[in-house]
N, C-alpha and C positions, 0 to 999 in steps of 0.2 A: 427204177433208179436211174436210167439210160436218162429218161426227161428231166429229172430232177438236176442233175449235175448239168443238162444244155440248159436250163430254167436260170440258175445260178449265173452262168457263161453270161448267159445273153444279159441280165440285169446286169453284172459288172462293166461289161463292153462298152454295155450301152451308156455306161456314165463316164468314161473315158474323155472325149472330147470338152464335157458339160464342165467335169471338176476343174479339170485341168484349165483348161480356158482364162482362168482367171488370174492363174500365174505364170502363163506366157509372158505375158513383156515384163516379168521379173528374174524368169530364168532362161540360159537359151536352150532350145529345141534338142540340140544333144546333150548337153546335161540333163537336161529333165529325163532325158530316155535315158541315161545310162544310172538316174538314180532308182529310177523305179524300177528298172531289171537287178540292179545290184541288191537293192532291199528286198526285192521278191524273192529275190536268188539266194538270199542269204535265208529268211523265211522258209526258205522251203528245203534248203541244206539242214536245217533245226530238224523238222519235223521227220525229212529222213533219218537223221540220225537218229530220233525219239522212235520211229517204230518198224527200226530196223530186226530182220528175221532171220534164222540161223541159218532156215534152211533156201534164201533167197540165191538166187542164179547171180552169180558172178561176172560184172560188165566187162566184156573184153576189149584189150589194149585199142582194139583198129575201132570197135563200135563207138566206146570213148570220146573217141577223135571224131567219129564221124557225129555221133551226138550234139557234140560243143561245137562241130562248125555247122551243122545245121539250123544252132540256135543260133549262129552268128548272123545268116538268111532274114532271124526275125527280129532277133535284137538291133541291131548295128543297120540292117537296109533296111527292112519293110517296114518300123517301128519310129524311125528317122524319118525315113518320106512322110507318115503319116503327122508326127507332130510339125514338119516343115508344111501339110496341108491344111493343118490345125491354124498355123498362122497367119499364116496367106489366104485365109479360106471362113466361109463360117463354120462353126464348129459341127452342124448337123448337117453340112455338106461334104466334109472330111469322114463323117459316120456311112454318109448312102455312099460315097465312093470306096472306101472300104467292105461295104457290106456286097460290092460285086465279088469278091473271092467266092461265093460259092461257083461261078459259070467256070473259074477259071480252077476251082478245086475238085469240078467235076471231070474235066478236060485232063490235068495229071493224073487221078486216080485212075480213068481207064487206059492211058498210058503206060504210066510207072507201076503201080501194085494192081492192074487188070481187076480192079474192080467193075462189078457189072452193072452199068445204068440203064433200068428200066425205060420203057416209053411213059409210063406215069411219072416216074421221077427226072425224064428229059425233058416232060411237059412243063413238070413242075419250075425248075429251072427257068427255061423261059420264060414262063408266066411271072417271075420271079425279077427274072434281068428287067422285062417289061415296062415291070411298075417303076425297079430303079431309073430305067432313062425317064420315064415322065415325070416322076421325082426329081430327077437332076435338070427336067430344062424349067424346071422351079426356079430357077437361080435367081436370088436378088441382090440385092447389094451388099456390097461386102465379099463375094464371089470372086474369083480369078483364076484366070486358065492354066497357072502359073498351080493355083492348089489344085485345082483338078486333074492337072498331068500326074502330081506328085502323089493325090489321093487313088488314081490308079495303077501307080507304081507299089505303092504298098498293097496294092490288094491283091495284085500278081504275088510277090512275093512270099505274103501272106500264104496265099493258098499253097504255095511251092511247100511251103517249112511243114503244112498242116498235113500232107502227103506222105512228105518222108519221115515223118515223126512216125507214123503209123507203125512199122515193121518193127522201129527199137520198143515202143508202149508194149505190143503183144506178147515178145520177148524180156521185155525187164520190169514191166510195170510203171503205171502213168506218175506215180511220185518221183521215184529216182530219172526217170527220162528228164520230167519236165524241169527237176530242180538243176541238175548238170546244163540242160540246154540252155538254163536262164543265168545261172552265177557264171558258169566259166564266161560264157560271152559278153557279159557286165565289165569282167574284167580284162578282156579283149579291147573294148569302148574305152575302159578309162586309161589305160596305158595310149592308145590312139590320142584321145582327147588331150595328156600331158604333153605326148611329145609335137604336138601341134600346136601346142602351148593355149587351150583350149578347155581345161579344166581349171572351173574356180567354183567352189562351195560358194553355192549364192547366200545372202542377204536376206534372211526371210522371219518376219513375225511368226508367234506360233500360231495362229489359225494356219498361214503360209508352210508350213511344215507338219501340219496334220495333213492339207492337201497332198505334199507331196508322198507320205507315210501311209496314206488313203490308196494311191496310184500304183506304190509297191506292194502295197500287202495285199489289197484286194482285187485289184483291175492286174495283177500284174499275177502274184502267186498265185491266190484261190482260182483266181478266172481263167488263170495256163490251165490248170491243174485238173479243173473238173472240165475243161474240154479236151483235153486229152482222154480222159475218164469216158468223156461222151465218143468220140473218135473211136475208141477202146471198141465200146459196145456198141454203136449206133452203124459206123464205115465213115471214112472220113467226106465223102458225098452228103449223105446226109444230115453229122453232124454239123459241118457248115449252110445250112438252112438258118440256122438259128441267126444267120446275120442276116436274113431279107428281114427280120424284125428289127432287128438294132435300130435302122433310122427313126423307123416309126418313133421305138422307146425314146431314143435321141433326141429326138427335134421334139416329143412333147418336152422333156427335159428343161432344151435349150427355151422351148417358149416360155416356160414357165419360171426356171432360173435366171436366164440368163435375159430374157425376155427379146427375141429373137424372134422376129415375123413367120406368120403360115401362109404360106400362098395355095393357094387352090391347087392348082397342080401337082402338091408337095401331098396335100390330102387326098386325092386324088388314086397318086403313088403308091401312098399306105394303104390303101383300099387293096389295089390290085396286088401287092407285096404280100397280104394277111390271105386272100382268097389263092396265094401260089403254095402256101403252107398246107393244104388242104387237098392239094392234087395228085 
């Protein structure tokens, strides 16, 4: 079940950049984040409610707190960098830059929760980060350093929230962790966004609003959801592997939707990315 929930993850993730893409220059970069954590958030507040149990452990006042500013780690910063790299950026480049959070998710883990990383799975890693830099001196046009800073700001961050999630999942379970860490901090973003005078419900066709309803419900709730689930069972080291696949998924994605150049190098990447999964 452990693969099955990173199997879901990683197919959600990986369409992230691809969907979205297309309603960039119609929505800005913080709103689009703050609607898709809000729709998630709310989604996933439903389904707790629906299958909630009597005999379920009780979240305490400080964890709480600590839950919802932890989602604010990914909601409000590392979710924000990443669609400010989305723009600035091409969309399968904002994917391989994100998907370095596994080197940096392995670096907290044996830090903060003294998880133990094997010499196979520090191999692994590497051979991992490896493929991403050959991947990234792929750059073609449409590229900027500008989204590249920003794509590996979010992936730092990223890894930081995917760290400290770990300890509240064990203790209260990956539904209620992940739905609190995604609605409260929704609602953090749109109060910020008002009083900056920076909230305004965009202008959107309805394909334009299935997109955005795509972003919350799937990429945003299912895909929190079931990788916390994988974090749960898998350590959070290894459930972040599943993003040395994202770009690959990505950028077939992108070539095919979006119709976005491969460059040899980028092929190259995924070669060495697929053969670090295996180490």
């Amino acid at each position: 079940m452990a693969y099955l929930f990173w199997s879901v993850t990683l197919v959600l993730f990986s369409s992230l950049e691809v969907i979205s893409k297309p309603v960039m220059g119609l929505i800005d970069p913080f709103m689009m984040t703050f609607m898709r954590f809000f729709i998630g958030g709310v989604f996933l507040l439903v389904l707790t409610i629906l299958s909630r149990q009597k005999d379920v452990k009780r979240i305490e006042r400080k964890d709480f707190l600590l839950i919802s500013l932890t989602g604010c780690l990914n909601c409000i910063v590392s979710m924000t960098l990443l669609q400010l790299s989305i723009k600035f950026g091409n969309a399968s480049s904002a994917a391989t830059l994100i998907s370095t959070n596994p080197i940096f998710t392995a670096l907290f883990a044996t830090m903060i929760i003294k998880e133990q990383l094997s010499k196979r799975k520090t191999a692994g890693v590497i051979m991992g980060f490896a493929g991403i830099v050959v991947f990234g001196f792929g750059m073609l046009e449409g590229d900027t350093f500008s989204g590249i800073l920003l794509g590996l700001g979010a992936a730092v961050t990223f890894a930081l929230y995917n760290v400290l999630m770990k300890r509240f999942i064990s203790r209260y379970g990956s539904l209620r962790c992940t739905a609190y860490s995604t609605f409260f901090p929704s609602l953090v973003y749109g109060l910020v966004l008002l009083f900056s005078g920076q909230f305004a419900i965009p202008d959107l066709n309805l394909s334009n609003w299935l997109i955005v309803l795509y972003l919350g419900i799937f990429v945003t709730g299912i895909a929190y959801l079931c990788l916390m689930e994988a974090i749960k069972r898998m350590g959070a080291t290894r459930a972040a592997t599943l993003f040395y696949l994202k770009p690959v998924l990505a950028t077939l994605l992108a070539f095919i939707i979006l119709a976005e150049p491969l460059g040899v190098l980028k092929i190259i990447g995924m070669i060495i990315i697929v053969f670090s999964l295996f180490v």
